[in-house]
KEGURO-970016 format. One record per residue: z negated, y, x of N, C-alpha, C in turn; residue in one letter. Coordinates in steps of 0.05 Angstrom, whole numbers, plus 32768, in hexadecimal, padded with zeros to 4 digits. Each point is the difference from the previous one (the first is absolute). Example, Ala and Ser with C-alpha at 12.3 -4.5 7.8 and 13.67 -1.06 7.14 Angstrom:
REM residues 2
7F647F8E8108800080187FEE800080188012A;800E80157FF97FFF801880107FF280167FF1S;
END
This chain:
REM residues 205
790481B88813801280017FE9800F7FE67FFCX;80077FF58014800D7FE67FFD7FF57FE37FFAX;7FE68004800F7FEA7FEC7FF97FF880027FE3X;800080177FEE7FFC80067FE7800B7FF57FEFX;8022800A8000801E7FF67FFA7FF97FDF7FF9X;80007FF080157FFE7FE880097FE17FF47FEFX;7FF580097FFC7FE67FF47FF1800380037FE4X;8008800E7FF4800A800C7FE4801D7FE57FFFX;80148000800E80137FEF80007FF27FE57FFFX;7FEE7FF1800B7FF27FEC7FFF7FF47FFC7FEEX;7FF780147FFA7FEB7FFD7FDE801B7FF87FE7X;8013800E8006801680037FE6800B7FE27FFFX;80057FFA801C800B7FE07FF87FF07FEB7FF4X;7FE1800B800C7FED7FE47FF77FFC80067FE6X;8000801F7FEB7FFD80017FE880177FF97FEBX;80177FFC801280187FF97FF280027FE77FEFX;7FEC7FE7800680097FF07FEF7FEA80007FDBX;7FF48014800F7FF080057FE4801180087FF5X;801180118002800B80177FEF80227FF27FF9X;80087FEC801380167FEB7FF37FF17FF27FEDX;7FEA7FF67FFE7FF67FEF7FE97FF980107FE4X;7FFD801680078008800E7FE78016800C7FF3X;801C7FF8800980128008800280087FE27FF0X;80017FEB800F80037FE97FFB7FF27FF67FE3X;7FEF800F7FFA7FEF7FF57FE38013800D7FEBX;8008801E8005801380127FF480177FF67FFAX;80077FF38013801E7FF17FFC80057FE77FF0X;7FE57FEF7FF480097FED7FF1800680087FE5X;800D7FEB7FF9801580017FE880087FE27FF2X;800880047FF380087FE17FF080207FF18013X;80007FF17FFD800B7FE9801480127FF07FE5X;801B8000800B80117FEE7FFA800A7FEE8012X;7FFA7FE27FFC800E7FF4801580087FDE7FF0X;80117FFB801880057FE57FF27FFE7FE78003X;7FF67FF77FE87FF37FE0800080107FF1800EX;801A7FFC7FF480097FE48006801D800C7FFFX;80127FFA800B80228001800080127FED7FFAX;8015800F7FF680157FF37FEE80187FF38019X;801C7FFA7FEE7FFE7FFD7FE97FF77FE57FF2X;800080077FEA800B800F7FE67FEB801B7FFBX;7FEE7FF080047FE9801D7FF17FEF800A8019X;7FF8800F80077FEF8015800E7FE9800D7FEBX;7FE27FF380127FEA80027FEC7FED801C8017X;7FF580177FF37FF38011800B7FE080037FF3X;7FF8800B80157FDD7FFF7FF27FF28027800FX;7FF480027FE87FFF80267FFD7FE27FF77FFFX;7FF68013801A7FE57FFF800B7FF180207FF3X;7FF580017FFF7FF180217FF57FED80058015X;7FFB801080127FF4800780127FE780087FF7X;7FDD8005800F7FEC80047FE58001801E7FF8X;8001800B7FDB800080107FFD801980067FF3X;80167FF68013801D80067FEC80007FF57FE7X;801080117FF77FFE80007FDC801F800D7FFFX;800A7FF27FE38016800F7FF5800980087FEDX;800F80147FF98006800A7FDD7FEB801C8007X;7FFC800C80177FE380128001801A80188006X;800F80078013800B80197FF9801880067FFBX;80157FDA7FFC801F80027FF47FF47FE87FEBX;801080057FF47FFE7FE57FEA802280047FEEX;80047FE47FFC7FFC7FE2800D7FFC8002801FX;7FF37FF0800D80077FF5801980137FE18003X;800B80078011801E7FF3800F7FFC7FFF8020X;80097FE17FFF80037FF3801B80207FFF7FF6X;80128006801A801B8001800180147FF48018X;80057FE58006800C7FF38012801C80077FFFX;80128011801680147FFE7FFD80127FF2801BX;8019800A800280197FF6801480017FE37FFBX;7FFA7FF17FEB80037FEB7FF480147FF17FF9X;80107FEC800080207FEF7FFC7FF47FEC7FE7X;80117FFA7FF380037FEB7FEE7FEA7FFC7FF2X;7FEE800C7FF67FEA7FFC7FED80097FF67FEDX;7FF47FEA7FF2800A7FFF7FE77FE580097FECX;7FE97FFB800B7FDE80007FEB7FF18006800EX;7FED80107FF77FE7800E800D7FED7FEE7FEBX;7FE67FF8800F7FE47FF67FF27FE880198007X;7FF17FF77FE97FE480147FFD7FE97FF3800DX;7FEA8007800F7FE97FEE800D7FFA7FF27FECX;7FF27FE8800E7FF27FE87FE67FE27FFF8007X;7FF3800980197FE3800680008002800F8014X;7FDE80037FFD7FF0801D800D7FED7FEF8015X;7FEC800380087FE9800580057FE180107FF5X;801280147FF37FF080107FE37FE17FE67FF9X;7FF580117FF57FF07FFA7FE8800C7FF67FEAX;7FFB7FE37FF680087FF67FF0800980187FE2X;7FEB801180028002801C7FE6801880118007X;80097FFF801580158010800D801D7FF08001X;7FFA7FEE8004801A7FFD800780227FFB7FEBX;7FEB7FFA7FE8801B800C7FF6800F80228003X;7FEC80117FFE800E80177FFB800F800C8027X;7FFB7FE5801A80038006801A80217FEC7FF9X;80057FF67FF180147FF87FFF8013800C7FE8X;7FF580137FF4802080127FF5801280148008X;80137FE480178018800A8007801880037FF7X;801480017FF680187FF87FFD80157FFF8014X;80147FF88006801180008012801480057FF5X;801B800D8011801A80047FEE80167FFD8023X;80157FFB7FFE80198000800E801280147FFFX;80058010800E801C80137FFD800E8009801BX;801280058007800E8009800280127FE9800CX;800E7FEA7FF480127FF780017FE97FDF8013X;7FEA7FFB7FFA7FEF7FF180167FFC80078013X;8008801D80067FEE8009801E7FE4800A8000X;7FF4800D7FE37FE5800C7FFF7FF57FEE7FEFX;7FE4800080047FE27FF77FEA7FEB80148003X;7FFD80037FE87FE8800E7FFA7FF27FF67FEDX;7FE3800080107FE47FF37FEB7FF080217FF8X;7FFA7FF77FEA7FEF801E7FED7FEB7FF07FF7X;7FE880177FFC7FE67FF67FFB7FF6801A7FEDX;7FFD7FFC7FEA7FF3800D7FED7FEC80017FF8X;7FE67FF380127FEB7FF47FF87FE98012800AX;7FE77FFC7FFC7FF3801280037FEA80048012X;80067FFB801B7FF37FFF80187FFB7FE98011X;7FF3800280157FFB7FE580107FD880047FF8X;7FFD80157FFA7FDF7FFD7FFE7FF38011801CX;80108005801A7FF3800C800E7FF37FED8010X;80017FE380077FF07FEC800F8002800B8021X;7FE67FFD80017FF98002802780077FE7800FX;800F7FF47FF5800E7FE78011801C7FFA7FF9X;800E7FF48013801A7FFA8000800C7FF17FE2X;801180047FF180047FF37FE580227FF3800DX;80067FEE7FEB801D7FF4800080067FFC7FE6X;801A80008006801F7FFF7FE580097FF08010X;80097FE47FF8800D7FEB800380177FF67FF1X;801C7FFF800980167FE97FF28012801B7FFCX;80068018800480178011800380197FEE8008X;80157FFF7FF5801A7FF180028015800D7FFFX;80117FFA8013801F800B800180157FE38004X;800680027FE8801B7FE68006801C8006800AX;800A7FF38016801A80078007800E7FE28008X;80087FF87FF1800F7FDF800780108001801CX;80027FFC8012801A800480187FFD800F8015X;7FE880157FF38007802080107FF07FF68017X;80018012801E7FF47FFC80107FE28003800CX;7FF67FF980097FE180118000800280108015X;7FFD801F800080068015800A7FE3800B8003X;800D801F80047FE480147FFD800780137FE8X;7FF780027FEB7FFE80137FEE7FE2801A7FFEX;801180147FF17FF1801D80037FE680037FEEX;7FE380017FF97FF780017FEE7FF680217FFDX;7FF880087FE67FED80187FFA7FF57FF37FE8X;7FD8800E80027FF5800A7FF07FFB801D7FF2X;800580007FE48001801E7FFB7FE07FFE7FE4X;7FF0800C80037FE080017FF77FE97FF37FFFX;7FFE7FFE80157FE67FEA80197FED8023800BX;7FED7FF97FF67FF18013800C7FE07FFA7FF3X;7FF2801980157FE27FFD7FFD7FFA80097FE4X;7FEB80067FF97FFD80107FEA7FEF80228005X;7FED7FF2801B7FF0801B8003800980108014X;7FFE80118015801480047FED80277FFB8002X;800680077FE1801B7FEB7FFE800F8009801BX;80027FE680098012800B802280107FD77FF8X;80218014800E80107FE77FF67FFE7FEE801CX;80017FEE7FF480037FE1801780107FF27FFAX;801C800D7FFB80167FF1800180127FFE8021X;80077FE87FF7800B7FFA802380207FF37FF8X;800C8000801B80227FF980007FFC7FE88015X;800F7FF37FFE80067FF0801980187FEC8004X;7FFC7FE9800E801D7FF27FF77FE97FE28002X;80147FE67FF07FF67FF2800080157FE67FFCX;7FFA7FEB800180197FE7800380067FF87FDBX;80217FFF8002800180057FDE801F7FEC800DX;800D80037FE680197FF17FF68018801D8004X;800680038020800B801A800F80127FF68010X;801B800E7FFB8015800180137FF980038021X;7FE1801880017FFC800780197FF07FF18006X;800B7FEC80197FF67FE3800C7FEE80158018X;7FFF800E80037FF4801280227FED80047FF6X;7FE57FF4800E7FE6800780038001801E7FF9X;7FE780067FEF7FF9801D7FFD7FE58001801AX;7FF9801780097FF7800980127FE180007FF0X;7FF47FEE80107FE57FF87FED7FEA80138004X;7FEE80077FE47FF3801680047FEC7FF48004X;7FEB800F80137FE47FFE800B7FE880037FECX;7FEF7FEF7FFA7FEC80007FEE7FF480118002X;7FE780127FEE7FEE800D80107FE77FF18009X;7FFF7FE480087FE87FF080098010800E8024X;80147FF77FFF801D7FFB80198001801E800FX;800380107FF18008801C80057FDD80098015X;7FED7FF87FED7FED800480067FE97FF98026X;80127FE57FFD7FF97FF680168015800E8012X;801D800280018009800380117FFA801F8014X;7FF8800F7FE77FFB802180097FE57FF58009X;7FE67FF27FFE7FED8002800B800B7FF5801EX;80077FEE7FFD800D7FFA8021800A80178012X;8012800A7FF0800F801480177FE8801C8000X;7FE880037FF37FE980127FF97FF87FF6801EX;7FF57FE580027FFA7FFA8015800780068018X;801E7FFC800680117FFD8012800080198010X;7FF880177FE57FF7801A80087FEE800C8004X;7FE87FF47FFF7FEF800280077FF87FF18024X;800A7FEE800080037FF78019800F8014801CX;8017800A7FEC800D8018801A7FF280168006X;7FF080097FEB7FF3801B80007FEB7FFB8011X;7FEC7FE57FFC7FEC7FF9801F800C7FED8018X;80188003800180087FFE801C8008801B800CX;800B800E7FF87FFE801A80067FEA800E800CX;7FF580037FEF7FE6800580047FEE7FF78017X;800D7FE1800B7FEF7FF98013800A80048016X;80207FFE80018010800B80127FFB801B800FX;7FFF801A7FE87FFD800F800E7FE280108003X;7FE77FF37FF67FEA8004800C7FF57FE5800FX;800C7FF080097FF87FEB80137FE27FED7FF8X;7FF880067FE87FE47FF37FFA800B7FF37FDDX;7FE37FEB7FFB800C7FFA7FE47FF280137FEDX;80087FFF7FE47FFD80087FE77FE67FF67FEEX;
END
């Protein structure tokens, strides 16, 4: 019974990193991060993961940076990576400022990314803050998703903006990152389960 136990436990760790890499494919999503840092201006670039699409089950879609100081101007992207046929309608964003220069929000009214099987980019996102410090600010996406079926891929995170809060935000793990690390410790478990094993039947595996 225990020799059983123990062989079934061995199989589960070595099948574990199959089943993180499908987990890990599940988990991508569109990516906000940032180009270049201020001040004055803070420039961001919006990645589309393959497949993500938006305007599919909220519309408008909105990228929303907040805990923000002293804004005075938000900018709209100035290129893509798109298909030259695309990229105007991958750049109708608008940007707006409110609540006193702590929030920006970009909206997109446009009518898809097309569904591409490869990584796309939005380039030149802008937040101006003359003085303010470069901190960590809060972002959300609200209507980023697949189309088939519609399953949302909107994501939160924090990211370096024109923010009172100078303290590192606690950095999140990619799913390339996430991916490796669980196959490691898959491993690590797999390794205890045939030492065991050899331990207490005295022969190898």
């Amino acid at each position: 019974m225990i020799a059983t136990r123990h062989f079934y436990g061995v199989r589960a760790a070595l099948w574990a990193p199959a089943l993180l890499l499908t987990f890990a494919w599940q988990a991508r999503a569109v990516h906000f991060t940032l180009a270049s840092a201020g001040p004055p201006t803070w420039t961001y670039t919006l990645t589309y993961d393959p497949l993500d699409n938006y305007n599919v089950i909220t519309s408008p879609t909105t990228i929303t940076l907040s805990g923000l100081t002293g804004v005075t101007a938000a900018g709209v992207p100035t290129s893509t990576d798109f298909p030259p046929a695309l990229n105007a309608s991958e750049l109708m964003w608008t940007a707006t400022v409110s609540n006193g220069g702590t929030t920006v929000t970009w909206t997109n009214t446009g009518p898809g990314t097309g569904n591409f099987p490869t990584p796309q980019h939005v380039f030149g996102f802008t937040v101006t803050a003359p003085g303010a410090p470069n901190g960590t600010a809060s972002f959300v996406t609200n209507g980023i998703a697949l189309n088939t079926p519609p399953t949302s891929r909107d994501i939160s995170g924090t990211v370096a903006g024109p923010s009172p809060n100078t303290t590192a935000g606690v950095p999140v793990m990619s799913p390339a990152a996430f991916l490796l690390t669980m196959i490691g410790l898959a491993g690590v478990g797999a390794w205890e389960s045939r030492r065991r094993w050899q331990s207490w039947f005295g022969r190898h595996v």
